[in-house]
C-alpha positions in Angstrom: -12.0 32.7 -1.9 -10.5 29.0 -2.0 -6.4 29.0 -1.7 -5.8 26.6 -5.4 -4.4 23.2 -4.4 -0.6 22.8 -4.2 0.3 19.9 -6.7 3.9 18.1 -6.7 4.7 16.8 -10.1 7.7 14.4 -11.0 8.7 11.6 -12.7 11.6 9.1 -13.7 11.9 9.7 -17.4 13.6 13.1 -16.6 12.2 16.6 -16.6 12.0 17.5 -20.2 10.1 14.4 -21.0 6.7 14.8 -23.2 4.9 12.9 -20.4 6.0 15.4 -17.8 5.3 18.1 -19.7 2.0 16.9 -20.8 1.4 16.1 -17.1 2.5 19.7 -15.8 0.1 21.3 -18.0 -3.1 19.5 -17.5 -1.9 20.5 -13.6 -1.6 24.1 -14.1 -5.3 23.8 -14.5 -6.5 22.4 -11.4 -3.5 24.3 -9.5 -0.2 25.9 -8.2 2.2 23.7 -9.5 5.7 22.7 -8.3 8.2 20.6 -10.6 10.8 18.5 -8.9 12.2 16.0 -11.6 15.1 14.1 -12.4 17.5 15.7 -14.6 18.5 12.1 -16.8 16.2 9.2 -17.5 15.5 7.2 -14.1 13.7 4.3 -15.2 13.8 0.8 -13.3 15.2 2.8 -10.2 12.7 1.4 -8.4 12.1 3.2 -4.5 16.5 3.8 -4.7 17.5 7.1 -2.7 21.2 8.6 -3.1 23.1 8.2 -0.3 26.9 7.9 -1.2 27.2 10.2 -3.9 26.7 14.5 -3.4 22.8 15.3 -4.4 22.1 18.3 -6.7 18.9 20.5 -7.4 18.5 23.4 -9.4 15.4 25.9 -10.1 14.9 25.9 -14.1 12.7 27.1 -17.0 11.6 24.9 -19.2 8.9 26.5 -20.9 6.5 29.7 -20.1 4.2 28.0 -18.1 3.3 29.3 -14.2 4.5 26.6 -12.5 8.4 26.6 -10.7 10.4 23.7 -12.1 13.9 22.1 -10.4 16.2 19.6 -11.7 17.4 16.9 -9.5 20.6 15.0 -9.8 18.8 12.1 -7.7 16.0 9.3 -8.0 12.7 9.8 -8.3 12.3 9.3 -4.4 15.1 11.5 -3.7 12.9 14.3 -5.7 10.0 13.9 -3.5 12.0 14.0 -0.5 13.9 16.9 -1.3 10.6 18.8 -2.6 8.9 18.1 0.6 11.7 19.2 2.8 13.9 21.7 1.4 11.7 23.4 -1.6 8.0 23.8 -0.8 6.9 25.5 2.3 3.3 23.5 2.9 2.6 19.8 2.2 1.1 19.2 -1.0 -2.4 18.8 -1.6 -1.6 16.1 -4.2 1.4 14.7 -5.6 1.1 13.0 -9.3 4.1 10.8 -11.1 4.5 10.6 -14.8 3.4 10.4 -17.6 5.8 7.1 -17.7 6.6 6.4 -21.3 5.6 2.8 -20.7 3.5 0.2 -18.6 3.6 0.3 -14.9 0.7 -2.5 -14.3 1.1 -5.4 -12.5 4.9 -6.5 -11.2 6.3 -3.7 -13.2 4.9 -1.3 -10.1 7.9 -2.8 -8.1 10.5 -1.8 -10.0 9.2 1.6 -11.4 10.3 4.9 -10.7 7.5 6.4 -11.0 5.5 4.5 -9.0 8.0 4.8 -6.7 7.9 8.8 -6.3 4.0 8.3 -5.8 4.6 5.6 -3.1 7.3 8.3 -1.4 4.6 11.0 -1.5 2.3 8.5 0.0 4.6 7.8 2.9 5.1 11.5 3.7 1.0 11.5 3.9 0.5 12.9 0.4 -2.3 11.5 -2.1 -0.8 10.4 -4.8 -0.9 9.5 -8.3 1.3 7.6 -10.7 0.7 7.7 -14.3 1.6 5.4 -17.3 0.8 5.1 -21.3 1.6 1.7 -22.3 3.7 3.4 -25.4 7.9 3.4 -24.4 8.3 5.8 -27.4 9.1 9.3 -27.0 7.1 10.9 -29.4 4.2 8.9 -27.7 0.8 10.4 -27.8 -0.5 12.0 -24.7 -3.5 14.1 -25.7 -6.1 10.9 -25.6 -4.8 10.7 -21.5 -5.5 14.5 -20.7 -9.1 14.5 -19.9 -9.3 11.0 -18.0 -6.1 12.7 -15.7 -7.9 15.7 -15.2 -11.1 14.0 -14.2 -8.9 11.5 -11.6 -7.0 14.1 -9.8 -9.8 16.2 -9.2 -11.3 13.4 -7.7 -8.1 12.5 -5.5 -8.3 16.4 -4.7 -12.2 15.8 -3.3 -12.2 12.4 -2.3 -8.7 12.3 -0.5 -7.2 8.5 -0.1 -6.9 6.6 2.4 -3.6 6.5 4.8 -1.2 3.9 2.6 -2.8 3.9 -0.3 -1.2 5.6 -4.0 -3.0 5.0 -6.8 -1.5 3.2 -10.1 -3.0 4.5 -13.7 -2.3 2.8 -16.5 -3.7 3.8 -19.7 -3.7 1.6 -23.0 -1.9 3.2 -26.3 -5.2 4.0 -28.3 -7.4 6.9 -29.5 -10.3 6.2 -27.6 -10.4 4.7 -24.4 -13.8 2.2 -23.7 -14.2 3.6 -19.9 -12.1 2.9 -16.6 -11.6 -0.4 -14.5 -10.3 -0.3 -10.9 -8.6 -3.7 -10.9 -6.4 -5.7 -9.0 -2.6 -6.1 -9.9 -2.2 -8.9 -12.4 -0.2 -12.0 -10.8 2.8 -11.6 -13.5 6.4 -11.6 -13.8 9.3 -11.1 -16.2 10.8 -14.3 -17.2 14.5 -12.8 -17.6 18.2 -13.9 -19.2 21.1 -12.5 -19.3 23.0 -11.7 -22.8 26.3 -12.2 -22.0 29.0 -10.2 -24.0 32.5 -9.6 -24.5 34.1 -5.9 -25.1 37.1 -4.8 -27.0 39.2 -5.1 -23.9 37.8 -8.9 -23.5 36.1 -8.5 -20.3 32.7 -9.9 -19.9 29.4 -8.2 -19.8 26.0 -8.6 -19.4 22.8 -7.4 -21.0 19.5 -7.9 -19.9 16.4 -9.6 -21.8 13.1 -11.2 -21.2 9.6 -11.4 -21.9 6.6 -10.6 -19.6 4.4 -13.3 -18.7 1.0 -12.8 -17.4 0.1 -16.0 -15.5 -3.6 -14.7 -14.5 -6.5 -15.1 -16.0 -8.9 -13.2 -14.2 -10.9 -10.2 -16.1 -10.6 -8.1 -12.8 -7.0 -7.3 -13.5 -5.4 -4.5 -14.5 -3.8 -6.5 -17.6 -7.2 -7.7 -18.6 -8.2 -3.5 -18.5 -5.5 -2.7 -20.8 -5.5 -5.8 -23.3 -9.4 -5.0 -23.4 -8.7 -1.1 -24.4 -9.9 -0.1 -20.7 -8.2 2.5 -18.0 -6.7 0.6 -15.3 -6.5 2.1 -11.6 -5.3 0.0 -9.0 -4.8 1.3 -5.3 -1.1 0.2 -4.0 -0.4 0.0 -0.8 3.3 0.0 0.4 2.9 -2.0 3.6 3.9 -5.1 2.6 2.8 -7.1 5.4 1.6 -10.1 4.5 -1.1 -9.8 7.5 -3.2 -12.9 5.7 -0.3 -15.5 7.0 0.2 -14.0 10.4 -2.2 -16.5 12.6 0.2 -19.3 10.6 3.2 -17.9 10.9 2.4 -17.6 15.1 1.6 -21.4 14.8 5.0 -22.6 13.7 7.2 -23.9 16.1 9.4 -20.8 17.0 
């Protein structure tokens, strides 16, 4: 008989998030399940570890399902880090991130948290998964998602990945979803300013603003997928090598 498939769940919203939890359950289907989580909302943490303040995990329950479930006091990162060295005793067979209450397409992938803890799992040699529902609201509907997540880890789980490469899903905030795109990420950015503020105390502060701006036009994007009511999954890699400007770059005079 088949040993079921270890599966590493996290996230940066925070362990009791409905995204998580919606997450951990369609994962107690497909197999043993291990929580390691942030204990507060990590969001826009980006790939951050903790390194000058004390790091904290606890076992928890949470609800009655099978799996095992610790609290971190660290990022994202540091929860994949800690799970793969001090808390499970085998490598995962797959390591999934999310749900994130909110878009992680295009340049949002370099800031997020959650695509962060998928990149770390990559890195340790771990397929990996991060997941988003382009709704920030948490009462945000996940059911739609559960299926299409099933159906995408199990193929992870058969298929594998190749070394380096994570994948980012990105699902659209509907009922019904026309089908599934693997894209490319969007060329985009934030276009960003700074509110600034005063306090009581008259010390100045800063809040910050923008608006996102999708520059690209192509329809094989993962921001075309989404504004077109399509699952995006587009496969990150995290060497950042820009290998396509090397023969250049040996040209110049250095």
């Amino acid at each position: 008989m088949n040993k079921k498939p270890l599966i590493l769940v996290t996230n940066d919203d925070g362990i009791t998030a409905p995204g998580i939890r919606t997450l951990i359950a369609v994962m107690c289907e497909i197999g043993d399940v291990v929580v390691v989580a942030p204990d507060s909302p990590q969001s826009g943490m980006g790939h951050a570890v903790t390194i000058n303040e004390t790091l904290y995990c606890n076992e928890i329950t949470v609800d009655d399902g099978p799996q095992r479930e610790f609290k971190s006091s660290g990022t994202p990162a540091d929860c994949v880090k800690l799970a793969v060295s001090e808390i499970l005793d085998r490598k995962p067979d797959l390591c999934v991130s999310g749900i994130n209450h909110g878009s992680n397409s295009s340049i949002n992938v370099i800031y997020s948290g959650t695509m962060s803890a998928a990149v770390e799992a990559g890195v340790e040699g771990i397929p990996a998964i991060g997941f988003s529902l382009l709704d920030y609201s948490w009462n945000a509907d996940f059911e739609p998602l559960k299926e299409h997540i099933k159906k995408i880890a199990l193929n992870v789980l058969e298929q594998g990945l190749p070394d380096g490469v994570v994948l980012n899903v990105n699902f659209p905030k509907i009922k019904q979803f026309k089908g599934i795109k693997v894209c490319r990420q969007a060329r985009a950015n934030w276009v960003e300013e700074f509110d600034r503020r005063t306090n009581p105390q008259g010390r100045t502060y800063y809040w910050l603003t923008g608006k996102f701006v999708n520059m690209d036009k192509g329809e094989d994007t993962d921001e075309w997928a989404l504004a077109n009511n399509y699952i995006s999954i587009v496969p990150v890699q995290f060497d950042l090598t820009a290998h396509h400007f090397i023969h250049t770059l040996n040209n110049w005079n250095l």
